[in-house]
C-alpha positions as CSV (number, residue, x, y, z in Angstrom):
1,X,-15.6,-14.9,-11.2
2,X,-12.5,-15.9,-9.1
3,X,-13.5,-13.7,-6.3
4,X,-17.3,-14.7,-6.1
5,X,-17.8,-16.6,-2.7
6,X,-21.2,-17.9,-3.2
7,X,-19.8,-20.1,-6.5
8,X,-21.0,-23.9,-6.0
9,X,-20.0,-26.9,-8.0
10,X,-21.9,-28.2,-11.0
11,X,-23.4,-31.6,-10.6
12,X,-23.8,-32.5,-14.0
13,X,-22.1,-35.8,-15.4
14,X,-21.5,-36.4,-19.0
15,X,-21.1,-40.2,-20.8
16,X,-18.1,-41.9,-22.5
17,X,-18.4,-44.5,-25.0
18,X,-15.9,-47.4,-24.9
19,X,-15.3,-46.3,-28.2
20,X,-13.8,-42.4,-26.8
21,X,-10.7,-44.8,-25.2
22,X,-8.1,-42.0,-26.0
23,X,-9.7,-40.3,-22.8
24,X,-10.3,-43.0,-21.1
25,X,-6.8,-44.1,-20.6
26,X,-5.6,-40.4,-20.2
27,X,-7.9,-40.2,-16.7
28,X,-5.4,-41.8,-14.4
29,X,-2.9,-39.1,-15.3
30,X,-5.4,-36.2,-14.2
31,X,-6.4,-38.3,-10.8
32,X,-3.0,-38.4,-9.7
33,X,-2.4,-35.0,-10.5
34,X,-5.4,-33.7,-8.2
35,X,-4.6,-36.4,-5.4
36,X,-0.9,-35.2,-5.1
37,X,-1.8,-31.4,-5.6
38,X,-4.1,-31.9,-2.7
39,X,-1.2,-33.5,-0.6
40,X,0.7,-30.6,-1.4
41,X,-2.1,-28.5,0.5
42,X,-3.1,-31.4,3.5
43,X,-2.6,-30.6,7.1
44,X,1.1,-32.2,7.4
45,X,2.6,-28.8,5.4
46,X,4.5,-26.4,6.8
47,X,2.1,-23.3,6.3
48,X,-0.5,-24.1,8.7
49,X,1.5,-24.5,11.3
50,X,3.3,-21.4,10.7
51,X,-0.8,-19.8,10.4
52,X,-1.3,-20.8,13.6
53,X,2.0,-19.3,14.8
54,X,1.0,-16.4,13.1
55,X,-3.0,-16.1,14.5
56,X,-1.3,-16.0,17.9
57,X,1.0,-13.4,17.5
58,X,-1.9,-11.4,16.3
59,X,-3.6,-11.8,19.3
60,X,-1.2,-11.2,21.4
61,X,-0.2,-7.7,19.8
62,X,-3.4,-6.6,20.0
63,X,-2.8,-5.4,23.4
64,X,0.8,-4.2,22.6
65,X,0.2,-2.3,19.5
66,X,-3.0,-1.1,19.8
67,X,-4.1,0.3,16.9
68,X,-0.9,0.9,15.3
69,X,0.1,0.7,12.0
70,X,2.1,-3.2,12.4
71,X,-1.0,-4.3,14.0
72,X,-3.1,-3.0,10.6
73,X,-0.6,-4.7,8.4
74,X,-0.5,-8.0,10.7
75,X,-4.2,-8.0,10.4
76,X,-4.5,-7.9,6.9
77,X,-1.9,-10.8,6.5
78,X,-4.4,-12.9,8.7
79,X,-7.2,-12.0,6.8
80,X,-5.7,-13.6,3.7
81,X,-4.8,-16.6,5.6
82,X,-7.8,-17.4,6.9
83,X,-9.5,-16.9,3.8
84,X,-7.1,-19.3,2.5
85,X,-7.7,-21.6,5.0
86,X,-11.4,-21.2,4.2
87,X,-11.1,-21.8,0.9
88,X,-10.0,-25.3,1.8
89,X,-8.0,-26.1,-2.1
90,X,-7.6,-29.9,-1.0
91,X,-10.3,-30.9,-0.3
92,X,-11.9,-29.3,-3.5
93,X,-9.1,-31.1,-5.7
94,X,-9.6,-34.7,-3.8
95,X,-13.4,-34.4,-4.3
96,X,-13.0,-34.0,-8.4
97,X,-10.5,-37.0,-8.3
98,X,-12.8,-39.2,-6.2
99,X,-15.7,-38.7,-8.6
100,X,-13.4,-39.7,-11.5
101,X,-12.2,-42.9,-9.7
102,X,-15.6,-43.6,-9.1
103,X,-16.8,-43.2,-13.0
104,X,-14.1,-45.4,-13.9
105,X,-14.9,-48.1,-11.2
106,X,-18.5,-48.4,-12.2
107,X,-19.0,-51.4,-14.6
108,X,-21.8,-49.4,-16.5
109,X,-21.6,-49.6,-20.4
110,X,-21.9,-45.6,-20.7
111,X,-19.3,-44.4,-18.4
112,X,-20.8,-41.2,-16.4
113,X,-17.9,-38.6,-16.0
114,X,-17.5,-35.3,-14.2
115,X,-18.2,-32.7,-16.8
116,X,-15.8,-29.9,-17.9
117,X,-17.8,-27.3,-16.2
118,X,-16.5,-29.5,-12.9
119,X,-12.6,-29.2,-13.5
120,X,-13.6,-25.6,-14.7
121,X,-14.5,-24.6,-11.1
122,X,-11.8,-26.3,-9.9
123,X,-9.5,-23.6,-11.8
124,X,-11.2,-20.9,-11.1
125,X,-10.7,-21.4,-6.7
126,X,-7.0,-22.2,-8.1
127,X,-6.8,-18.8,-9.2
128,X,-8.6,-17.0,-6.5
129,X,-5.9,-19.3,-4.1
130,X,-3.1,-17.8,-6.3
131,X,-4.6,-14.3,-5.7
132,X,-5.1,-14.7,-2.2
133,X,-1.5,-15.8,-1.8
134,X,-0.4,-12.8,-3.9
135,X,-2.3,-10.6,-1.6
136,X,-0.6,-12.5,1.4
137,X,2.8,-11.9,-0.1
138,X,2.2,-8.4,-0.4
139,X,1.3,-7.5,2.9
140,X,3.7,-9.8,4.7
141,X,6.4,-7.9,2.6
142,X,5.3,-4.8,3.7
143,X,4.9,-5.5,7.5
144,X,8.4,-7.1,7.2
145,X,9.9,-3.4,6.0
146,X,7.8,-1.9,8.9
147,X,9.0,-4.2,11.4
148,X,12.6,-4.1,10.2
149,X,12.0,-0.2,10.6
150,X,10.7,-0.6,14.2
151,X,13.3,-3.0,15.3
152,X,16.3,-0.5,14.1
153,X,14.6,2.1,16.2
154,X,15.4,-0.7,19.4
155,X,11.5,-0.1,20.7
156,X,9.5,-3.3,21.6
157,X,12.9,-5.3,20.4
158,X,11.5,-8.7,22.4
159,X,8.2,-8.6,21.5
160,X,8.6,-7.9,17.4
161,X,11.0,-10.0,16.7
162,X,8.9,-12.8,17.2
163,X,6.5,-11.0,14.6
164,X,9.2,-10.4,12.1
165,X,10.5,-13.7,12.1
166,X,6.9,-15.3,11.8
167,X,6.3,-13.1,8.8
168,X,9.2,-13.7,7.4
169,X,9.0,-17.5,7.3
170,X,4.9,-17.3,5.8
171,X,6.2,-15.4,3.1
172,X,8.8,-17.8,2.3
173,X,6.6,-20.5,2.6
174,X,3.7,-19.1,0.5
175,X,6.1,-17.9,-2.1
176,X,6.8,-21.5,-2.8
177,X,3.5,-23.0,-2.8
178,X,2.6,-20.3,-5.3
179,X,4.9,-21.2,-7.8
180,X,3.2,-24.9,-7.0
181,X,0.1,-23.7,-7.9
182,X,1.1,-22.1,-11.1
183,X,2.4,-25.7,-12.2
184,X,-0.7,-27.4,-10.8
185,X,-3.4,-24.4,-12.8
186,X,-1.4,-25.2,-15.9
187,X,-1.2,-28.9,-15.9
188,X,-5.5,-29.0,-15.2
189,X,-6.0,-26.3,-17.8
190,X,-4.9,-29.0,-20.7
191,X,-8.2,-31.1,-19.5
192,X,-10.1,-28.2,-20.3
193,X,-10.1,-29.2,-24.3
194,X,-10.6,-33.2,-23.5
195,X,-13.1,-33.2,-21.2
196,X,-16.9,-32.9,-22.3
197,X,-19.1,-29.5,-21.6
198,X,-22.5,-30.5,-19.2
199,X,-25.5,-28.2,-19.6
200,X,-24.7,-25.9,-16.3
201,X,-23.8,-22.1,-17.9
202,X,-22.3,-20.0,-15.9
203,X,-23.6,-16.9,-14.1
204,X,-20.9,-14.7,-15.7
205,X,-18.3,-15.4,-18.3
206,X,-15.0,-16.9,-17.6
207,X,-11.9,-15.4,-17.2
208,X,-9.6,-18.9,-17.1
209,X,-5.8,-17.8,-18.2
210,X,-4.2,-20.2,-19.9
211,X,-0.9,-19.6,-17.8
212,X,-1.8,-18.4,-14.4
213,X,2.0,-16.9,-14.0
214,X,1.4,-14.5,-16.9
215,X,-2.4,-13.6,-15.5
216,X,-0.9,-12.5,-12.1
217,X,2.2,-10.6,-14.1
218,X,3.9,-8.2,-13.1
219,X,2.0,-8.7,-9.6
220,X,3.4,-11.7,-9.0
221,X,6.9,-11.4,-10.5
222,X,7.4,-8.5,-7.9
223,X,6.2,-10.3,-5.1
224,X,8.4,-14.0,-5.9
225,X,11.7,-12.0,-6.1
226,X,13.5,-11.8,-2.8
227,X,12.8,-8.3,-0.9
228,X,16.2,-6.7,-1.0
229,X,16.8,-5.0,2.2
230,X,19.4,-1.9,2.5
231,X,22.4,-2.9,4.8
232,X,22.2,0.7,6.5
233,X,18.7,-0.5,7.7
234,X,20.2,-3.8,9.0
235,X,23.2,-2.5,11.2
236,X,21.1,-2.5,14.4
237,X,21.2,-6.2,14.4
238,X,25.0,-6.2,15.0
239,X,24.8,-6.3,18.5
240,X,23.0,-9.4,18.2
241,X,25.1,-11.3,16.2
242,X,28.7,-10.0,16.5
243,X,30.3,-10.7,19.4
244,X,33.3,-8.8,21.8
245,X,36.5,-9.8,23.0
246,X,38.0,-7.6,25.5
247,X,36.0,-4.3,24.1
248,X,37.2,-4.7,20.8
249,X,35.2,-6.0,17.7
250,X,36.3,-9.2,15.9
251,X,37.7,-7.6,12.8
252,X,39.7,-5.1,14.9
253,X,41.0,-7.8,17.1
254,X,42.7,-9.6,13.7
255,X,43.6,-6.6,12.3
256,X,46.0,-5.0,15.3
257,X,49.6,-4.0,14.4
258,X,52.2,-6.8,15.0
259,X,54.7,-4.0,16.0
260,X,53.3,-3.4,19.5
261,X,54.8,-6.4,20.5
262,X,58.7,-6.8,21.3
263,X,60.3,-10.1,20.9
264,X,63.3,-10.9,23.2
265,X,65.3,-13.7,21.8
266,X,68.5,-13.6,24.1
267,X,67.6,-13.1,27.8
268,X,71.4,-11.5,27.9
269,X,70.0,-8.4,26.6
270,X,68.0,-7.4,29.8
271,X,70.9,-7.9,31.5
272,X,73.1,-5.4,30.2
273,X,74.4,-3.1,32.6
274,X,74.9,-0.2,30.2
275,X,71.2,-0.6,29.4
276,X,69.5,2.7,30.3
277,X,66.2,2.2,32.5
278,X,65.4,6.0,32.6
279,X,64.1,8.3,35.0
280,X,60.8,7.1,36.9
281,X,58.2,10.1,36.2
282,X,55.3,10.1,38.4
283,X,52.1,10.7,36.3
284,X,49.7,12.6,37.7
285,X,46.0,11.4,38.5
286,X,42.9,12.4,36.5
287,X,40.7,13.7,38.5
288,X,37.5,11.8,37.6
289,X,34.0,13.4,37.0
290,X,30.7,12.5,35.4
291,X,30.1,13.8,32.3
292,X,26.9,16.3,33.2
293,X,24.2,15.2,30.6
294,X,22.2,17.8,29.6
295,X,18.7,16.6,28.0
296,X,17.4,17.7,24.8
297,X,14.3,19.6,24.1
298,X,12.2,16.1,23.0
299,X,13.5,14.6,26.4
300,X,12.5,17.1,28.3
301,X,8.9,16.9,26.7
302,X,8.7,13.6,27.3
303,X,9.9,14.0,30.8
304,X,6.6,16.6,31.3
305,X,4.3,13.6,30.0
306,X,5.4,11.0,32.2
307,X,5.3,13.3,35.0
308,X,1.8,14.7,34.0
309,X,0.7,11.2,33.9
310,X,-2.7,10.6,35.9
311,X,-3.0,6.7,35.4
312,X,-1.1,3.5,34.2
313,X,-2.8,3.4,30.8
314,X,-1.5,6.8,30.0
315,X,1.9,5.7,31.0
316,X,1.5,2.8,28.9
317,X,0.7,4.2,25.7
318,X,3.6,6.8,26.1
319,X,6.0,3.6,26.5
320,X,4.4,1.5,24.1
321,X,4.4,4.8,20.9
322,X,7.4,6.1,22.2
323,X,9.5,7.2,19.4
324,X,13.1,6.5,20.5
325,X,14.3,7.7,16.9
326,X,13.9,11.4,18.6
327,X,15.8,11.0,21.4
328,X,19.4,11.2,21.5
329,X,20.3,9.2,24.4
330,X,17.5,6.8,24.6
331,X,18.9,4.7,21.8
332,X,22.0,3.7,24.4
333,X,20.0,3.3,27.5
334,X,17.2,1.4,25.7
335,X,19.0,-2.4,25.6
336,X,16.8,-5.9,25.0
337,X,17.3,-6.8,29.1
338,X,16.0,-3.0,30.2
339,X,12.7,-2.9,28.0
340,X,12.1,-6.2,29.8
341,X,12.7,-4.9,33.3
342,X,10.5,-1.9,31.8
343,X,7.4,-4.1,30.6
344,X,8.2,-6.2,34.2
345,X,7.6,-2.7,36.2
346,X,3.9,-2.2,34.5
347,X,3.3,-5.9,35.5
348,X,3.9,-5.2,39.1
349,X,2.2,-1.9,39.0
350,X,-1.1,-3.2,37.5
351,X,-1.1,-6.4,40.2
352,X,-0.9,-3.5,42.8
353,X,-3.8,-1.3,41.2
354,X,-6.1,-4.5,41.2
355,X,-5.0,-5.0,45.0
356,X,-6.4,-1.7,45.7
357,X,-9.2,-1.9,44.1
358,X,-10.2,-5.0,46.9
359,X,-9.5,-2.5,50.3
360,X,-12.3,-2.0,52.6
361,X,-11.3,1.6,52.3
362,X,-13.2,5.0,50.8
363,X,-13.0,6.2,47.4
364,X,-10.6,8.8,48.1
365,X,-8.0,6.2,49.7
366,X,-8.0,4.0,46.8
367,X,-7.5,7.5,44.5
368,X,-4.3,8.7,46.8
369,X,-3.0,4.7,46.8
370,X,-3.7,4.6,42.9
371,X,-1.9,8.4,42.3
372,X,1.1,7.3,44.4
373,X,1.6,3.6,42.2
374,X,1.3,5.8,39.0
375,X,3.9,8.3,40.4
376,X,6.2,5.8,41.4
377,X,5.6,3.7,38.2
378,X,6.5,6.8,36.2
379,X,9.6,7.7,38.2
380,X,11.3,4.2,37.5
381,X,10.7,4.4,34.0
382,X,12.2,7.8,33.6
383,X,14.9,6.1,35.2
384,X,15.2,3.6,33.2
385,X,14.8,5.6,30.0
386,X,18.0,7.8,31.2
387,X,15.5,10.8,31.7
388,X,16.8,11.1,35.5
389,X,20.3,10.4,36.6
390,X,20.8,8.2,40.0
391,X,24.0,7.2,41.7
392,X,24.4,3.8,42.6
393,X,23.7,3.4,46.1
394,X,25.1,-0.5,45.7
395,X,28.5,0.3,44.9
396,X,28.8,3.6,47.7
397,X,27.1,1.1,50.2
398,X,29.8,-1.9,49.4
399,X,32.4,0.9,49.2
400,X,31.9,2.6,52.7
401,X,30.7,-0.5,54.4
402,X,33.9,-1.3,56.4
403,X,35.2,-5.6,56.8
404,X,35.1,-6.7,60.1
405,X,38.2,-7.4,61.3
406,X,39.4,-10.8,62.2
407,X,39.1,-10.3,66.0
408,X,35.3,-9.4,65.9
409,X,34.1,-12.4,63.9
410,X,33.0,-15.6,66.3
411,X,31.3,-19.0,65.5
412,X,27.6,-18.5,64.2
413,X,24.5,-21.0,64.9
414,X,22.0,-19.8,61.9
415,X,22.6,-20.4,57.9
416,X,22.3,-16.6,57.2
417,X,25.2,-15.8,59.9
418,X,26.8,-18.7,58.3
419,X,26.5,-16.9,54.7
420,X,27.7,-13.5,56.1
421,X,30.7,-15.6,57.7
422,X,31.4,-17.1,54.4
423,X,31.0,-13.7,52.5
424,X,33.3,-11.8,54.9
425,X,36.3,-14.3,55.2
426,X,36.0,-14.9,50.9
427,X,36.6,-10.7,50.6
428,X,39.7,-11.1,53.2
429,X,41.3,-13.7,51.4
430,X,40.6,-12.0,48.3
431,X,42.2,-8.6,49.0
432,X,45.3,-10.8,49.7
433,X,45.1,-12.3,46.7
434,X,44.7,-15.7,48.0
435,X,42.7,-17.1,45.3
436,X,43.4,-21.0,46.1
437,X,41.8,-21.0,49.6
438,X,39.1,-18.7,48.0
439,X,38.2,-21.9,45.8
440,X,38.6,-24.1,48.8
441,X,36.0,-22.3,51.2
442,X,33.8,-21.8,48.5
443,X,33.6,-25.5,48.0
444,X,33.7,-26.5,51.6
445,X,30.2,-23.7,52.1
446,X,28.4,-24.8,49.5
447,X,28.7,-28.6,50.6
448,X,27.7,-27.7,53.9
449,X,25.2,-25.3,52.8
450,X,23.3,-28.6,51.6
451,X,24.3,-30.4,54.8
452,X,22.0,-28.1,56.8
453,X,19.5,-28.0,54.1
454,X,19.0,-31.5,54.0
455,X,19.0,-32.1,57.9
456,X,16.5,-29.5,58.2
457,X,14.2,-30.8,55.9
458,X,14.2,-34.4,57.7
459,X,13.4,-32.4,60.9
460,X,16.9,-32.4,62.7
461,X,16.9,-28.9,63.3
462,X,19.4,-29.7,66.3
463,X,22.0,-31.5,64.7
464,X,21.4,-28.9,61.8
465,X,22.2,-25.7,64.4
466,X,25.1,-27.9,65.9
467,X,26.5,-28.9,62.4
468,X,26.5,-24.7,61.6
469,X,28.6,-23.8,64.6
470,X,31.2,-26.4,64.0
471,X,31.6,-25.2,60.0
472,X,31.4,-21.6,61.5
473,X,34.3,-22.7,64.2
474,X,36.5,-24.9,61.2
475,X,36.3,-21.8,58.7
476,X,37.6,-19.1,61.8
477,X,40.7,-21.6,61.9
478,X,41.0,-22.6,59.2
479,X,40.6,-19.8,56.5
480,X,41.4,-16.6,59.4
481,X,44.9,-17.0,59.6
């Protein structure tokens, strides 16, 4: 009878004689034991908070996961929270301890009492609270594993992590207010002998346990040991949490030979005459090429679908189930900042579908402008997924763009000339290694960067324009030689 919803509490009251003072005396004990079991459950705990969390995650993977497997399992979870929530356990225990108090407070010779059938409903919505949180515990477990699984694949990295570490702290949680609960079932089941039957019989017989830990066994057993997680399954979080000095690892850092270094202790040594130098051999330079990446069958597939791509929802869903455990080279490209730039590019491209929906324009011209966003949509991400190689145009631009000399460069009279001034004489200094005066005129611009700034904003444009040429003039003297 612990999962019947439609269950109501008996009303009926049973007397106690002055005489029956064993009892009596023995009712403070059980009062304090439902008011601080229904603390244990009020509003200020841990667990709703983290159910609230949790609700919103849901919500907002709905439109990321679609109707994927996490999303099932996440789903379920909330299901048994909000049943549990429903349930409402404290309120239940502080309304059989308020109708105690109140027999005991009456001054009536014939004490009137909640009857056992009362304390006996109150155990059996402990037990289908301690089944619910089983059921919680199982699911949250198992959506855990999946999302452990997805996260080592390095798909959706920013968005599930959130997830897995909101799972991961209900299950904690519940997994000690279960253990509560067992103490709390079996402390009220001792009433269960003391307390006098009323005339309410029940629909169906009861199942009441006498230790709830045992009923639930092996069930719950399973569920309060601690997951243990394979550390093969784990290694993707190393780039996380393990951080690089110089290209090497920590551990390889600590552990390099002490015999690459030379110690000189006499400085006479280097000066020896007789000390052979050896013949200077020119090495010769390697000749360096890109390596050509060939892509694999998979890739190339998924090349096809992106290309073959007719609308942004298509391109979503092949982003969003993308299995990157296939690919070869995904698993490098794919990095926590890309899949952001990635989920940024659908942003942009779904802002620019809903502008041309809005032109005055026929329904041909919105089909070509919505064929041509999709295109381009799919082209970055192939570039971003490594699918199509391009050169950087940024560092052949910076390479073949040639510094003005010092002759050509003259005072300027706007902030952007300014900047390019700034940015031309800071690349001079620095190709002859004068890294002092590069300090020094990258202090001096960026006080009088917000000079300008601030005599533009109080409207003194003119003293602004004059205060530019004069900075422009002082750098050419100062910092051209």
């Amino acid at each position: 009878m612990w999962n019947n919803l439609n269950l109501k509490c008996p009303t009926d009251y049973c007397q106690y004689n002055i005489l029956e003072g064993t009892v009596l005396q023995e009712l403070p004990v059980l009062i304090s034991l439902l008011t601080t079991s229904a603390e244990m459950l009020t509003q200020d705990h841990p667990i709703w908070a983290e159910i609230k969390v949790f609700q919103n995650v849901q919500e907002k993977y709905k439109r990321i996961l679609h109707c994927d497997k996490c999303l099932q399992l996440l789903q379920r979870v909330g299901t048994c929270l909000r049943k549990m929530v429903l349930l409402n356990l404290s309120k239940i225990y502080l309304d059989l301890a308020e109708k105690f108090l109140a027999g005991l407070q009456s001054q009536s010779s014939p004490i009137q009492l909640p009857s056992c059938q009362q304390l006996e409903y109150v155990l059996l919505r402990t037990q289908s609270a301690a089944k619910l949180i089983c059921e919680a515990l199982h699911y949250s477990r198992e959506t855990f594993c999946y999302l452990i699984q997805r996260l080592s694949v390095g798909h959706l990295i920013l968005n599930l992590m959130m997830a897995t570490s909101v799972t991961a702290r209900v299950n904690i949680l519940f997994r000690g207010i279960l253990v509560q609960i067992f103490d709390i079932y079996n402390k009220l089941y001792i009433w269960r002998d003391k307390l006098k039957k009323g005339t309410t019989e029940w629909p169906e017989p009861l199942d009441l346990p006498k230790d709830l830990a045992t009923w639930l066994n092996p069930e719950a057993s399973e569920l309060l040991k601690p997951k243990k997680v394979p550390k093969g399954q784990l290694t993707f979080l190393s780039r996380f949490l393990e951080k690089q000095t110089n290209g090497t690892k920590p551990n390889e850092a600590e552990n390099k030979d002490d015999d690459e270094c030379v110690i000189v202790e006499e400085t006479s040594q280097l000066q020896s005459e007789a000390l052979d130098v050896g013949e200077a051999v020119p090495r010769p330079k390697k000749s360096k090429k890109k390596p050509t990446r060939t892509l694999t069958e998979s890739q190339n597939l998924l090349l096809e679908k992106i290309n073959s791509a007719r609308s942004l929802k298509e391109l979503k869903n092949i982003w969003n189930h993308l299995d990157v455990g296939s690919q070869v080279l995904l698993r490098k490209v794919l990095t926590p900042c890309k899949i952001k730039v990635i989920d940024k590019i659908f942003f942009i491209a779904k802002k620019k579908l809903k502008k041309i929906e809005r032109w005055n324009v026929s329904a041909e011209d919105k089909e070509e402008g919505k064929i041509s966003i999709v295109h381009s949509t799919g082209t970055k991400l192939a570039k971003h997924l490594g699918l199509i190689e391009t050169e950087s145009e940024s560092s052949t631009s910076i390479a073949s763009s040639p510094v003005s000399p010092p002759k050509e460069l003259k005072p300027v009279k706007s902030l952007k000339e300014l900047r390019r001034l700034y940015e031309t004489l800071y690349e001079m200094l620095q190709s002859t290694q004068q890294y002092g005066r590069c300090i020094k005129l990258q202090k001096k611009f960026k006080s009088r960067r917000m000079d300008v700034k601030r005599l533009i904003q109080n409207g003194e444009k003119k003293i602004a324009r004059q205060l530019i040429v004069c900075t422009s003039k002082e750098f050419l003297s100062t910092f051209k030689k």
